[in-house]
C-alpha positions in Angstrom: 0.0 0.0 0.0 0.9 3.9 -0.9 0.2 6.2 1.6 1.7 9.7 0.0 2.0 12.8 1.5 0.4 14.8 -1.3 0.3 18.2 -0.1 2.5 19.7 2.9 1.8 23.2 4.7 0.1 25.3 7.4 2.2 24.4 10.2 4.0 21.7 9.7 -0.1 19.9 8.7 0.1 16.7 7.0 -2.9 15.7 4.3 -2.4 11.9 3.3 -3.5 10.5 -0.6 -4.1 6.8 -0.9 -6.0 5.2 -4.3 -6.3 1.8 -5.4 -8.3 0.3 -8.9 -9.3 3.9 -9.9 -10.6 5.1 -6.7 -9.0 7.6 -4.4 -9.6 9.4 -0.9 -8.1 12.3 0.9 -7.1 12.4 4.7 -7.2 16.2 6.7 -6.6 18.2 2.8 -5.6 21.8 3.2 -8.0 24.3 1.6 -6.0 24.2 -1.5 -7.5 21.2 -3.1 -6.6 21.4 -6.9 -2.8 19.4 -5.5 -5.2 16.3 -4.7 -7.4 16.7 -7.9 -4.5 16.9 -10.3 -3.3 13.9 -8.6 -6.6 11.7 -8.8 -6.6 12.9 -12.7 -2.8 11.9 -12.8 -3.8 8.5 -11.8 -7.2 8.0 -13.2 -8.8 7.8 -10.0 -11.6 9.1 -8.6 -11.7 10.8 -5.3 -14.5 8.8 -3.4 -13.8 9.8 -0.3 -13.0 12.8 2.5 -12.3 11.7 5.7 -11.5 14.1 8.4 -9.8 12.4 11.6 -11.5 15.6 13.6 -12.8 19.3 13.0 -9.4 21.3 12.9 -8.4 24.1 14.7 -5.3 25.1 13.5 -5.8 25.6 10.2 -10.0 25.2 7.8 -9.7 22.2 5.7 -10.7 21.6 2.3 -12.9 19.3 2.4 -16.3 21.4 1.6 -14.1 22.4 -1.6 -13.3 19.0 -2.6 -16.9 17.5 -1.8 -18.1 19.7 -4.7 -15.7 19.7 -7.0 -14.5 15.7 -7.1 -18.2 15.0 -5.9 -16.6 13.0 -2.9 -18.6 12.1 0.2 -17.0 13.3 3.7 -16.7 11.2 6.7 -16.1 12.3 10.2 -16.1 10.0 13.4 -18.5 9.0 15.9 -20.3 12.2 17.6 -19.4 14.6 14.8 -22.0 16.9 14.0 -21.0 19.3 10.9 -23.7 21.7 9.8 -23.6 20.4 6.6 -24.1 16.7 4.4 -21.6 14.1 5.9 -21.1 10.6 6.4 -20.6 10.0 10.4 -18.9 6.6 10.9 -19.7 4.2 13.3 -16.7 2.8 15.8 -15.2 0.1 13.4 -16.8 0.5 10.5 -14.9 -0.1 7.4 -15.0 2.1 3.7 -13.7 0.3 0.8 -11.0 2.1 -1.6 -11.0 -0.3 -4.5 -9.0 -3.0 -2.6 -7.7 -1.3 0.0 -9.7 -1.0 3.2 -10.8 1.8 5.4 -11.3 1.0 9.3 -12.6 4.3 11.6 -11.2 3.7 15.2 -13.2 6.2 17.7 -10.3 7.9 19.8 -11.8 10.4 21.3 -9.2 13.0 23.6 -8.3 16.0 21.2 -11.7 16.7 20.6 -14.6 14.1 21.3 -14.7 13.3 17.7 -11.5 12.3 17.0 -11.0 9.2 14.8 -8.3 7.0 13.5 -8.3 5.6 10.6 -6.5 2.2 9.9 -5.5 1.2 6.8 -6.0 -2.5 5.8 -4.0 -3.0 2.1 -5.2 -6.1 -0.6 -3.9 -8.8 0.9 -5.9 -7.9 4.5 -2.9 -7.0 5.6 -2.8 -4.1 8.3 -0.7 -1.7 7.3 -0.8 1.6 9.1 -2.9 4.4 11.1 -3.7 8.3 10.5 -3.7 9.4 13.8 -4.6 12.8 13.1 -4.1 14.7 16.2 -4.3 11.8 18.4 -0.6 10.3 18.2 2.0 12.4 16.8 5.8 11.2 16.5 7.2 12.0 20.0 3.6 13.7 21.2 0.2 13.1 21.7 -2.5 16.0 20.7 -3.3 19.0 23.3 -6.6 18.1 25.0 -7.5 21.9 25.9 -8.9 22.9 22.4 -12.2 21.8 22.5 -13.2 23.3 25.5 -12.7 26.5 24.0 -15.6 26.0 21.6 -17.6 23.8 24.5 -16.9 25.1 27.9 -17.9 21.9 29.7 -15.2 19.5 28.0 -12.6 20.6 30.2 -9.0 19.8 29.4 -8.5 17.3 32.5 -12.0 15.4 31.1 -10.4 15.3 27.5 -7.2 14.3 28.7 -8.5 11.1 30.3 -10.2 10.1 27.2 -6.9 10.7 25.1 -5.5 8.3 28.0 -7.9 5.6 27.0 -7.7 5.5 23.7 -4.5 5.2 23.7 -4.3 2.4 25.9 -7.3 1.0 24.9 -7.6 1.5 20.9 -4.2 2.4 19.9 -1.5 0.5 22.0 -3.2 -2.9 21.3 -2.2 -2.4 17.7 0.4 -4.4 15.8 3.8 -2.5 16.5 4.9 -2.8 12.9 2.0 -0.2 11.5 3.3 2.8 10.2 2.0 5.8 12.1 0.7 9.1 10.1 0.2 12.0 12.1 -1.3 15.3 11.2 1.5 17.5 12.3 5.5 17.6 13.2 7.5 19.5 14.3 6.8 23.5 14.4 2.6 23.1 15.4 1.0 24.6 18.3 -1.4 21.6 18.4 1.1 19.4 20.5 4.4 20.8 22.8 7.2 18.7 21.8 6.5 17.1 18.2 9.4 15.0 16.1 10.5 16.4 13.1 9.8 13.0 11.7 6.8 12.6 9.5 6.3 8.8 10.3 7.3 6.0 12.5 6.7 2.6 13.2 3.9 2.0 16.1 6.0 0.0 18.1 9.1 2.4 17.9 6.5 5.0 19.3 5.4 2.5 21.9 9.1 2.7 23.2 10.3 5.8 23.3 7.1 8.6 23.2 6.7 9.7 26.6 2.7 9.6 26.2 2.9 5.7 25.7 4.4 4.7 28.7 2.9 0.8 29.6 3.6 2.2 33.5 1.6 5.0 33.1 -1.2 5.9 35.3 -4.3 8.7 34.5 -3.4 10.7 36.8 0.5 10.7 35.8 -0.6 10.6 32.4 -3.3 14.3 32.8 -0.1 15.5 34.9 2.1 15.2 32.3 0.1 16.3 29.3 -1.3 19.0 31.1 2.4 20.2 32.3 3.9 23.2 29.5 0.7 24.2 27.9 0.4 27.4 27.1 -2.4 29.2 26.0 -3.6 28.5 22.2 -3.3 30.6 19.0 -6.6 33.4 19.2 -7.8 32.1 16.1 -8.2 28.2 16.7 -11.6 28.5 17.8 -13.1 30.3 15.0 -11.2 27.5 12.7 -13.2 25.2 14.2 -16.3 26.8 13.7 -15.6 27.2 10.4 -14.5 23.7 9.9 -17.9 22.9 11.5 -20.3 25.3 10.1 -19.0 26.1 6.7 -17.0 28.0 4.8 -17.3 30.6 1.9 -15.3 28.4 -1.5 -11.6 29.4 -2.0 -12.7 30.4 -5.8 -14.5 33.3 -4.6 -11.7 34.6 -1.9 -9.5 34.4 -5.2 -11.8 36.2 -7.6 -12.3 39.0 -4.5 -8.3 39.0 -3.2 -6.5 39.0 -6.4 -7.5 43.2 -7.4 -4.4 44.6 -7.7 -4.3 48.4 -7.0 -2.0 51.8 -8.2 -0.5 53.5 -4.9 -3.0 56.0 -5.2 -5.9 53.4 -5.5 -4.3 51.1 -2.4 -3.6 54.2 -0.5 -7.8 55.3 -1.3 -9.2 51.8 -0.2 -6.8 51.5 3.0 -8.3 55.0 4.1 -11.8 54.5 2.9 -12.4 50.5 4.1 -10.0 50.4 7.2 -8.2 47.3 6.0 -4.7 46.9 7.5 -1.7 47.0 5.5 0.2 43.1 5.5 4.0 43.6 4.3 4.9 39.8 3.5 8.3 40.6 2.2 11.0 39.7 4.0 12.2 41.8 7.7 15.3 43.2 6.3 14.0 44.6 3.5 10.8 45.5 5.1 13.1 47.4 7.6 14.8 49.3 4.5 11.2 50.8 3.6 7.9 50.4 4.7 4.0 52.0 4.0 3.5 53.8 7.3 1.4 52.0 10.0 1.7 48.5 7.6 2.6 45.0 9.6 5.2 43.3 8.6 4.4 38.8 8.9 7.0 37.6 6.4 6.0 34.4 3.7 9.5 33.0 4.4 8.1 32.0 8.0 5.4 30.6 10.0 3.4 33.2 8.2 0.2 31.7 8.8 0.6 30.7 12.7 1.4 34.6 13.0 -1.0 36.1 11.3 -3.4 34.1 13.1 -2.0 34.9 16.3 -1.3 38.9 15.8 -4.3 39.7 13.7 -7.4 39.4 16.3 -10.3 39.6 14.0 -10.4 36.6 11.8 -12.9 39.3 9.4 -10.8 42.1 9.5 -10.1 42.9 5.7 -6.5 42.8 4.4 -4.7 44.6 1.6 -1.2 43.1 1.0 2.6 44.0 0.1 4.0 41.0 -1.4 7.0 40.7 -3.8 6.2 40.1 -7.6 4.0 36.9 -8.7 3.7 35.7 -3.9 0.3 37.5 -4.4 -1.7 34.3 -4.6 0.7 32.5 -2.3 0.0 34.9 0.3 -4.0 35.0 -0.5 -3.9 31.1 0.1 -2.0 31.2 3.2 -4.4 33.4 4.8 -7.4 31.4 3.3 -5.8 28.3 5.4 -6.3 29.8 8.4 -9.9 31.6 8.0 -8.7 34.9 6.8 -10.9 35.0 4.0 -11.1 39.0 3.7 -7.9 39.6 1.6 -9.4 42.6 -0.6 -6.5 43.5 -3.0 -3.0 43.9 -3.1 -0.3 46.9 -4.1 0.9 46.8 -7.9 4.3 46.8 -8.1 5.0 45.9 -4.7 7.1 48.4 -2.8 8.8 49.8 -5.2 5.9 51.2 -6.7 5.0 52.9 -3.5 8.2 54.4 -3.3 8.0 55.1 -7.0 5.2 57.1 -6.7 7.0 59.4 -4.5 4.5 58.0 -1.6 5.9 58.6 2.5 7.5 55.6 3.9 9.3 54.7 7.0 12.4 52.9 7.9 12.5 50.2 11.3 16.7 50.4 12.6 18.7 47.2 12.7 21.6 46.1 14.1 23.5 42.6 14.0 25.3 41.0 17.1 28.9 42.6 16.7 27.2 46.3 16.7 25.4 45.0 19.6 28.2 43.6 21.5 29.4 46.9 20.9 26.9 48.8 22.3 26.5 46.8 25.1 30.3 47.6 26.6 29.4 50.7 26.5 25.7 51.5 27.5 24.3 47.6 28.3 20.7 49.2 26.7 17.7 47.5 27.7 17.1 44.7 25.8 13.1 43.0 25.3 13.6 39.8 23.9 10.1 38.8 22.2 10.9 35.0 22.3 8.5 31.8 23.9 8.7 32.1 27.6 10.1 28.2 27.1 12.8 30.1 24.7 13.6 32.5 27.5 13.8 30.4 30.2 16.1 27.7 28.1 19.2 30.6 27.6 18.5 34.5 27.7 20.5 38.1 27.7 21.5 38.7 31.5 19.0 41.2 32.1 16.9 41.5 29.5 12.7 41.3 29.9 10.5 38.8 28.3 7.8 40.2 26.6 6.5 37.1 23.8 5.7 37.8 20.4 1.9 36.8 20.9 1.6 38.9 23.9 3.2 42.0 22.9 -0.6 44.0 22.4 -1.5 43.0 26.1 2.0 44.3 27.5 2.7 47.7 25.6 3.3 49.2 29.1 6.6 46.9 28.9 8.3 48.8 26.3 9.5 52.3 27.0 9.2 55.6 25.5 11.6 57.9 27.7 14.5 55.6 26.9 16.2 53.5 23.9 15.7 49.7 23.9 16.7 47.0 21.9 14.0 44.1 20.7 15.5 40.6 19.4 13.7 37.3 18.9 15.6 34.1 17.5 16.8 34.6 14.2 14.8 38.6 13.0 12.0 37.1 12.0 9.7 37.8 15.3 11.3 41.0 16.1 10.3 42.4 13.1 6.8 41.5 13.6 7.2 43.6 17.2 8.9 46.1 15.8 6.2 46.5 13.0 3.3 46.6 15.6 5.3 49.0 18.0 6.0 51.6 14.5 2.1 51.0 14.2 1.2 52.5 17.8 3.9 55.3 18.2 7.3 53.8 19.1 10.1 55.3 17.7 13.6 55.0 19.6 14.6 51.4 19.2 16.4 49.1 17.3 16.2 44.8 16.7 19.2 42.6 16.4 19.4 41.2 12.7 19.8 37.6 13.3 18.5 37.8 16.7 19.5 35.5 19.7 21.5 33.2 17.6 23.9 36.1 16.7 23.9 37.5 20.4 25.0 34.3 21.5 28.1 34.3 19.4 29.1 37.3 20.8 30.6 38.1 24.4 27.7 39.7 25.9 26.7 37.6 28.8 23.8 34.6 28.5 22.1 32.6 31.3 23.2 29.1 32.0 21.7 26.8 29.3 18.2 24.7 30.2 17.3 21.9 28.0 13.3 23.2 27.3 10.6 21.2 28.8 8.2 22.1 25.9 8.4 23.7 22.5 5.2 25.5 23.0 
């Protein structure tokens, strides 16, 4: 049996392709679904099936997309109720795929519909699970999302049910299935994720902390429960979309791709309110920028940031992207709900500035020009890291403010005095330094390159801790 990893994206997410005899179905697929229908024309196949291990949080799948336009049928688990025409599986029940089978296994614990599904090949032969956001390589799934969409499924109730369906559904398996997760390393749906993609079931049985056959409940909610930190802003309203509906990715295209003259973007931004997203990259976002813009670069974990620095999932969006990323960036947003992209600036940047528009600079500095500064005048440094970042290795002296807390803690960064902001690598800082340009800041500077250049420097660093989560 196949089992390919057709389409990789959103945080590290995972969407699985299987087909056998002409007939195809798609596991989790990210909203972009034309990847899995080129496939299924590739092979002649038709996609029968949709099945969705659980309703997403992290990112609004594609399966409403791919119902209509491969006509395929969507499945969910046991106690899914989706506002809109689905299959919902019975515990055990098994879908055929040509000759490959289908089995749903109820594993209820990241949400109450979670489902994996095992994958029997032609000879009857059991050949592997998609776990979803039940196992991961190295992790388990977080069993505090749901109760942010229904209050009563607390995290300590979910948490036991992820406790026994893994003991009960999933450790009973043979160890040599292959295990498929829905995520890897660099997700905010589990705290310390492999950045393997697969791994045999009995490997995980040995070595993943979650899976240990000594393991009490109450050890096992300790221990899962231990390191969480609060979720991404926008999970919730994923999952309502996920549940509810969702307006078709043709239509956010046809509406986002209106490209605009200065004058024309510079019109629309006044007249509709829409913030200004900078994609490029931070150092040349630094070099030039459309006043009061946010800079969330493509090259990173755009999505996970937008979702986490942009509060209102609606709020409309005009974009600064380099040439021909327009449509990347328009997708990546769509992934995570952001469905209100109205246009973006023709010509980039350098049409701004070539219209003679106002633009602002952001002041960088790398670690030498630091080190030098610091012998000197040892500013005061913010360092917009994870508290689990901080706490690992830090600047003696420096303040934690994180990156997805910064509009909760503006009262941390001064205006009577210089300071100096630096994340891990520039990426983050940026982001900060964008949002503190936006509300007034003016006297600071970030470190180009971030810790990792500080720490090649002499100026002194805290005593190394291995991180007890990557969350």
């Amino acid at each position: 049996m196949k089992v390919e990893q057709i389409y990789t994206g959103c945080l590290a997410h995972a969407a699985y392709y299987i087909e056998s005899n002409g007939v195809a179905a798609v596991f989790d697929p990210l909203r972009e679904v034309q990847p899995y229908i080129d496939r299924a024309k590739k092979d002649n196949a038709k996609i029968k099936y949709v099945f969705e291990t659980h309703f997403h949080a992290d990112f609004v799948s594609g399966h409403l997309d791919l119902q209509k336009k491969a006509n395929a049928e969507i499945v969910f688990g046991p106690g899914a109720k989706p506002a809109y025409e689905a299959t919902i599986a019975k515990d055990n029940q098994i879908f055929e795929i040509g000759d490959y089978k289908v089995k749903v296994i109820h594993t209820p614990g990241h949400t109450m519909e979670s489902t994996t599904y095992l994958l029997i090949d032609e000879n009857g032969k059991e050949h592997g699970i998609i776990t979803g956001d039940t196992l991961f390589i190295g992790d388990v799934g977080r069993p505090d999302l749901a109760q942010h969409v229904v209050a009563d499924l607390t995290e300590e109730k979910l948490a036991g049910h992820l406790y026994d369906s893994l003991r009960n559904r999933i450790m009973p398996l043979s160890d040599d299935l292959i295990v498929y997760p829905n995520h890897g390393a660099g997700s905010a749906c589990g705290k310390m994720m492999s950045k393997e993609t697969t791994d045999t079931l009995g490997h995980q049985k040995k070595v993943n902390y979650a899976l240990r056959p000594d393991m009490s409940k109450e050890e096992f909610i300790k221990e899962l429960l231990t390191g969480l930190t609060a979720p991404p802003g926008y999970f919730p309203k994923n999952v309502l979309m996920n549940i509810q509906g969702y307006e078709s990715l043709d239509k956010i295209m046809d509406r986002a791709t209106t490209s605009y003259t200065p004058e024309a973007f510079e019109a629309v931004a006044n007249e509709t309110g829409a913030l200004v997203l900078d994609t490029r990259s931070a150092e040349d976002f630094a070099k030039g920028f459309i006043p009061n813009s946010i800079n969330i670069g493509l090259e990173g974990s755009f999505a996970q940031w937008v979702g986490e620095m942009i509060p209102d999932i609606k709020q409309e969006i005009l974009l600064v992207t380099y040439k021909d990323k327009e449509e990347e960036a328009i997708t990546r947003l769509a992934r995570v709900g952001y469905d209100n992209t109205v246009g973006f600036l023709k010509g980039g940047f350098d049409s701004w500035k070539e219209a003679k528009k106002d633009y602002e600079t952001s002041d960088r500095i790398d670690g030498k020009e630091l080190e030098a500064l610091y012998a000197t005048k040892k500013p005061f440094i913010i360092d917009v890291r994870k508290k689990s970042e901080f706490d690992s290795e830090h600047v003696v002296g420096a303040i934690n403010v994180p990156l997805n807390e910064i509009n909760q803690h503006l009262s941390q960064f001064p205006k009577d005095k210089p300071f100096v902001l630096h994340c891990a690598g520039g990426y983050r800082s940026m982001i900060a330094a964008s949002i503190l340009k936006q509300r007034g800041w003016q006297d600071f500077t970030d470190v180009r390159g971030g810790f990792e250049a500080i720490s090649k420097t002499s100026i002194p660093t805290s005593e190394y801790v291995c991180p007890s989560t990557l969350l």
